[in-house]
C-alpha positions as CSV (number, residue, x, y, z in Angstrom):
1,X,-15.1,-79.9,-71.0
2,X,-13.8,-78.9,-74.5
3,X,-16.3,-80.5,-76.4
4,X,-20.3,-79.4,-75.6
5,X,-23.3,-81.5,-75.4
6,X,-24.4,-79.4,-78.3
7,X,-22.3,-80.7,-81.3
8,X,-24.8,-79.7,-84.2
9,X,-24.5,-76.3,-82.9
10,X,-20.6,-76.5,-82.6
11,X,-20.3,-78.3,-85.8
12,X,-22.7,-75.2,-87.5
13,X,-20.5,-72.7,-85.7
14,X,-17.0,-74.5,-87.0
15,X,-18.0,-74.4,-90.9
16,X,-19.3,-71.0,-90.8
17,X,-16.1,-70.0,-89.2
18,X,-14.1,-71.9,-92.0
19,X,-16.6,-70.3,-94.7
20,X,-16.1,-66.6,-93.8
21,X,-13.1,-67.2,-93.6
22,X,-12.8,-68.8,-97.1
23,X,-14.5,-66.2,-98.6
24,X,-12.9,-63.1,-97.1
25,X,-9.6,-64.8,-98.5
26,X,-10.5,-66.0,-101.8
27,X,-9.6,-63.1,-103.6
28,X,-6.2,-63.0,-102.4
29,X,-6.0,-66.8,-103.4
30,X,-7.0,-66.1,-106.7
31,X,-4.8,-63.3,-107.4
32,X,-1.5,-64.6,-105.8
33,X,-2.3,-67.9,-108.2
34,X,-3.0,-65.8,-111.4
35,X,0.4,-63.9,-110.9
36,X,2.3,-66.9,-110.2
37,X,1.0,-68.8,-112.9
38,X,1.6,-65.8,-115.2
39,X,5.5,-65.9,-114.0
40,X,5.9,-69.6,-114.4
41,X,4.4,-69.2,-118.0
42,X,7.2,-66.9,-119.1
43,X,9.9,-68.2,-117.0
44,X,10.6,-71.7,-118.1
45,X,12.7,-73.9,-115.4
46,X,15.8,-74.4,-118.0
47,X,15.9,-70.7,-117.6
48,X,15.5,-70.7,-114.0
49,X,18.6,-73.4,-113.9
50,X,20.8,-71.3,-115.9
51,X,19.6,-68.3,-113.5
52,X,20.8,-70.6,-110.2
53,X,24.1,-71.8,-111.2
54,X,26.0,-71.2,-108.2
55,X,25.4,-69.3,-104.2
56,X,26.5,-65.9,-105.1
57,X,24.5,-63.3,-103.6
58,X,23.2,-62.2,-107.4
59,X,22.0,-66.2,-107.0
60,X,20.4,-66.1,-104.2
61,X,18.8,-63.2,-104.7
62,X,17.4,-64.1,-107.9
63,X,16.7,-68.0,-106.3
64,X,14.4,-65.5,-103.9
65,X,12.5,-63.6,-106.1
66,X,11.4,-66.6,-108.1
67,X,10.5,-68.5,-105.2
68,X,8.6,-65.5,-104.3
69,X,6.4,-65.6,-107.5
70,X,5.8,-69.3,-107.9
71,X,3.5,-71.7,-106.4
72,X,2.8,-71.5,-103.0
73,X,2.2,-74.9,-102.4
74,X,4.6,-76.2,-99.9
75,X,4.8,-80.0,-101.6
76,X,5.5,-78.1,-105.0
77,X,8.2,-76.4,-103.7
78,X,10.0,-78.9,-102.6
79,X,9.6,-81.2,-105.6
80,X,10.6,-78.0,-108.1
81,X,13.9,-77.1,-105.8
82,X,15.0,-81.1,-106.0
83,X,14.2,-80.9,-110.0
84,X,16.5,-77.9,-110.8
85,X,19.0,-79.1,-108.0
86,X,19.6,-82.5,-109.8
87,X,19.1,-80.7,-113.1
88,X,21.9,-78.4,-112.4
89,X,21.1,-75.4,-109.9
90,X,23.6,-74.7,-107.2
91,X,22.1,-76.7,-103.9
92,X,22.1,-73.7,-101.7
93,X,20.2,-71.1,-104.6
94,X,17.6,-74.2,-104.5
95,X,17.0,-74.4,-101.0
96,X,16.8,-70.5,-101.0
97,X,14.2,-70.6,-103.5
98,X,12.4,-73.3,-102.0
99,X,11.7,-71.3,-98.5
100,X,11.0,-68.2,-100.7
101,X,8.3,-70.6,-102.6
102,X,6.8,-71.6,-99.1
103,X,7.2,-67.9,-97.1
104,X,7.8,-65.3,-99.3
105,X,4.7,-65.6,-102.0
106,X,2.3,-62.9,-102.8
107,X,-0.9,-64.3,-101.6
108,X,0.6,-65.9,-98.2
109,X,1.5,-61.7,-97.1
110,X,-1.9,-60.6,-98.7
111,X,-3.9,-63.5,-96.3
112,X,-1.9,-62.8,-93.3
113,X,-3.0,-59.0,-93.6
114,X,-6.4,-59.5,-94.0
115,X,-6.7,-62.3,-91.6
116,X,-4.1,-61.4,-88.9
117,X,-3.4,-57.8,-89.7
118,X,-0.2,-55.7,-91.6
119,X,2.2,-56.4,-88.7
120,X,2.5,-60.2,-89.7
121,X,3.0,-59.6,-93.3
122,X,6.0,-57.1,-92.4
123,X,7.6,-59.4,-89.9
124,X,7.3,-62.4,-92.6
125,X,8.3,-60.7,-95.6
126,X,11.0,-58.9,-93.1
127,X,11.9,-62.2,-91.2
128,X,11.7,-64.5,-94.3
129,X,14.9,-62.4,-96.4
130,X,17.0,-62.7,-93.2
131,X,16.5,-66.5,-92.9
132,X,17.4,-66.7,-96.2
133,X,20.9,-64.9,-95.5
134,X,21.2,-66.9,-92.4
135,X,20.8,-70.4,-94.3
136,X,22.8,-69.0,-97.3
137,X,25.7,-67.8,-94.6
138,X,25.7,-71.2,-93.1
139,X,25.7,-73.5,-96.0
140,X,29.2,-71.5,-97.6
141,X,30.5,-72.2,-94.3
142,X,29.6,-76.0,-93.3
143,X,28.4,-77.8,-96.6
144,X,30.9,-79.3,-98.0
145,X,31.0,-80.7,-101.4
146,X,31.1,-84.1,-100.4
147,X,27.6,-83.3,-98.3
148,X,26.3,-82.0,-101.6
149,X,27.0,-85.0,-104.1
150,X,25.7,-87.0,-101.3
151,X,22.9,-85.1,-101.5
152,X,22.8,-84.9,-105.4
153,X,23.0,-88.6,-105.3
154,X,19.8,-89.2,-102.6
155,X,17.9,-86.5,-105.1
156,X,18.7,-89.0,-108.1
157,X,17.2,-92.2,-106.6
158,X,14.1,-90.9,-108.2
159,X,11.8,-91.4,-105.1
160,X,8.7,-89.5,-106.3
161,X,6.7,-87.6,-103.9
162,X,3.4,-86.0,-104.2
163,X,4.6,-83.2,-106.7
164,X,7.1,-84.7,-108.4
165,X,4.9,-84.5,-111.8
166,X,4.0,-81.1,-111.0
167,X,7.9,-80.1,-110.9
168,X,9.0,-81.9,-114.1
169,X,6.3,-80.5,-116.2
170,X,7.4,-77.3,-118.1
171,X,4.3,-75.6,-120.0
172,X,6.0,-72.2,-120.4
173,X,5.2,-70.6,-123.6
174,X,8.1,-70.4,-126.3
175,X,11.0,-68.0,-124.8
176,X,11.0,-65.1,-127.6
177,X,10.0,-61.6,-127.5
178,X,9.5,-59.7,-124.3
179,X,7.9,-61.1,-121.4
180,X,4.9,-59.1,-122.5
181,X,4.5,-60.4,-125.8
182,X,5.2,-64.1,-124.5
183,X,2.4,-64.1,-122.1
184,X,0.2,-62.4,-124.1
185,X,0.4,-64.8,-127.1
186,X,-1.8,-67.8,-127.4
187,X,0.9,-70.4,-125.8
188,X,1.4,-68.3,-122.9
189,X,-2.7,-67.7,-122.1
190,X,-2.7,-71.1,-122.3
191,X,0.1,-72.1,-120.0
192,X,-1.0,-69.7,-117.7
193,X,-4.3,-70.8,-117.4
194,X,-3.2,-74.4,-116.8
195,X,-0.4,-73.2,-114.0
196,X,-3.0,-71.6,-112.4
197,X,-5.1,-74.8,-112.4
198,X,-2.5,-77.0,-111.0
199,X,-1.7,-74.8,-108.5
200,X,-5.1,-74.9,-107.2
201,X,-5.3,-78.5,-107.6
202,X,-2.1,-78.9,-105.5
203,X,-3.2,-76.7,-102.6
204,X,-6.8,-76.8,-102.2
205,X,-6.3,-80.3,-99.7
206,X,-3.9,-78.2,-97.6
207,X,-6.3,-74.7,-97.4
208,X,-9.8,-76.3,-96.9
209,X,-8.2,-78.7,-94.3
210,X,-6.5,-75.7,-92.5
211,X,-9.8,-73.8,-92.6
212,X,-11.6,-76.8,-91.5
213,X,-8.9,-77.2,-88.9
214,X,-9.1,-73.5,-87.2
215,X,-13.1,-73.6,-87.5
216,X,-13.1,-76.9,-85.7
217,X,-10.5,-75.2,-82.9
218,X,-12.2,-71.7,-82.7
219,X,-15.6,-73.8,-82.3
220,X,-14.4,-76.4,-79.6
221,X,-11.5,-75.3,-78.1
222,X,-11.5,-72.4,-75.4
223,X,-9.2,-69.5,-75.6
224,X,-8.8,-69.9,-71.8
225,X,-7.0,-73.3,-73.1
226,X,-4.6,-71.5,-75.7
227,X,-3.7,-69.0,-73.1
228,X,-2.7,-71.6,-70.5
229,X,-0.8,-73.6,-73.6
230,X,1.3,-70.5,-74.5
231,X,1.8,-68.8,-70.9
232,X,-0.2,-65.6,-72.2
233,X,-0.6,-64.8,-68.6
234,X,3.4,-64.8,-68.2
235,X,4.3,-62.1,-70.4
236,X,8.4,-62.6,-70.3
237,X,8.4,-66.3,-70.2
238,X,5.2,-66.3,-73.1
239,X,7.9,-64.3,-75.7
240,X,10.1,-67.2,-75.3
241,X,7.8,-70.1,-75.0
242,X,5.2,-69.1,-77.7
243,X,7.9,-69.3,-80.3
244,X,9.1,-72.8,-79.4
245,X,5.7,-74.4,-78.6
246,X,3.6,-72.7,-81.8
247,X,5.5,-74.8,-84.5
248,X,4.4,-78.0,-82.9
249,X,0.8,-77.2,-83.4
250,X,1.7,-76.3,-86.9
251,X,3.6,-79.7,-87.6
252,X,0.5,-81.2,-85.9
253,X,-2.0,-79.7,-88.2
254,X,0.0,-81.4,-91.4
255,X,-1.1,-78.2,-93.5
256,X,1.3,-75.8,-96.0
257,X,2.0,-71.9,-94.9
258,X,-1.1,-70.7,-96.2
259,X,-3.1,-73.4,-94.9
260,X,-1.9,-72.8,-91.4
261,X,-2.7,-68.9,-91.2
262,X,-6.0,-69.7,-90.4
263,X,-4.4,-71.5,-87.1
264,X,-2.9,-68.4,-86.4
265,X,-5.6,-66.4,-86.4
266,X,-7.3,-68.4,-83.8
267,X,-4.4,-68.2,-81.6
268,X,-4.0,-64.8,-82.1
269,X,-7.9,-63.9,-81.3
270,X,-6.8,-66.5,-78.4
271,X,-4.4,-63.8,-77.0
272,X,-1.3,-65.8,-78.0
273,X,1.5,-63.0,-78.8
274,X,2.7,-62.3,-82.2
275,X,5.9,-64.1,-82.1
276,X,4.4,-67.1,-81.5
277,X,1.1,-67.0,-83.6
278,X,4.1,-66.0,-86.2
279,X,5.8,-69.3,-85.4
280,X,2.5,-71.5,-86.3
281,X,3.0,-71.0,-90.1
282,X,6.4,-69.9,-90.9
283,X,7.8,-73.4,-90.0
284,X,6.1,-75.4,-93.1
């Protein structure tokens, strides 16, 4: 049976799980939120718009690297790439940033290392670049414009989702002197310590419910379980089958990137193979 007679036990065992692992990450948390906040006080969106006109590879490069160093939150992300894509950006520098935004950010590669070890932050950060090609590649050859306006159009209906606020608001401190002098004056302390706060407030549902999600799992469910999930026992067929099965139990878990590394780790102590722990948080 997965679930044993002694559920206080079990239950104690989940949230010390989820604890330790809170506070062996926190750091990282807090210093991937203070850089991005820091860049998304000096770096107004207008700028990023006129940074994104069009899918050039100078685009899309830069699209990346600001994706990289803004909020990590995956509903953020999306809301932000919409707002500059219906205020202008080029669709396909959008979407680039918005995968950077939910793969590429500082504090997702610092948690994975800690939590799962080097070898999943250089396959992400290694992976997440030549996805980014692979999208860019595909939309110059099979978007057309007419798919783009269409999309354009569904963007302007002005649906709101959870972020929506969070993408329109632009607290970036006035844009003269150097970056250094901006973020150092009073507007941009100010903006960055309020980025910051809002990108806590946007994520913590998503991290505490991914912790409480992997200590619930690690507690109740046996690695024997995980193993016969994922094939672990049938090495070939397990490189092939972990991939395709492991975003599943992401989507299941309804957390963001971050949230789901936690997952991964108890998959991975689970002895589910890298690929496919890989695949349980690269997919949101």
């Amino acid at each position: 049976m997965l679930l044993s007679a002694d559920i206080p036990s079990k239950l104690g065992d989940a949230l010390l799980f989820a604890f330790g692992m809170f506070w062996e990450i926190l750091w990282a948390l807090i210093l991937g939120f203070a850089l991005s906040a820091a860049v998304q006080a000096v770096v107004s969106k207008r700028e990023m718009r006129r940074l994104l006109p069009d899918d050039s590879p100078r685009s899309i490069l830069r699209a990346t690297g600001l994706g990289a160093a803004s909020s990590s939150c995956s509903y953020a992300a999306v809301a932000l790439a919409r707002s500059l894509f219906v205020k202008g950006a080029n669709f396909t520098a959008a979407m680039a940033f918005e995968f950077a935004s939910t793969n590429l950010v500082v504090e997702l590669g610092i948690i994975m290392a800690l939590i799962l070890g080097w070898q999943f932050t250089v396959g992400e950060f290694a992976g997440g670049p030549l996805m980014i090609v692979l999208i860019a590649l595909l939309f110059r050859l099979l978007l057309s414009e007419r798919l783009v306006q269409e999309a354009r159009h569904e963007a302007e209906r002005g649906v709101r989702g959870r972020m929506e606020g969070h993408a329109e608001m632009d607290m970036s401190a006035p844009q003269t002197g150097s970056l250094w002098q901006r973020l150092r004056s009073p507007q941009g302390l100010t903006a960055t310590a309020s980025y910051f706060v809002m990108d806590w407030a946007s994520i913590w549902i998503d991290i505490f419910g991914g912790l409480l999600i992997a200590g619930a799992l690690a507690a109740w469910v046996p690695n024997s379980l995980w193993q016969s999930i994922f094939f672990a026992h049938h090495h070939t067929f397990a490189k092939f089958w972990g991939p395709l099965i492991a975003p599943l139990v992401a989507i299941i878990s309804f957390v963001c990137s971050i949230g789901n590394v936690p997952l991964a780790a108890v998959l991975w102590n689970g002895g589910i193979s890298l690929a496919g722990c890989s695949r349980s948080f690269s997919p949101t």
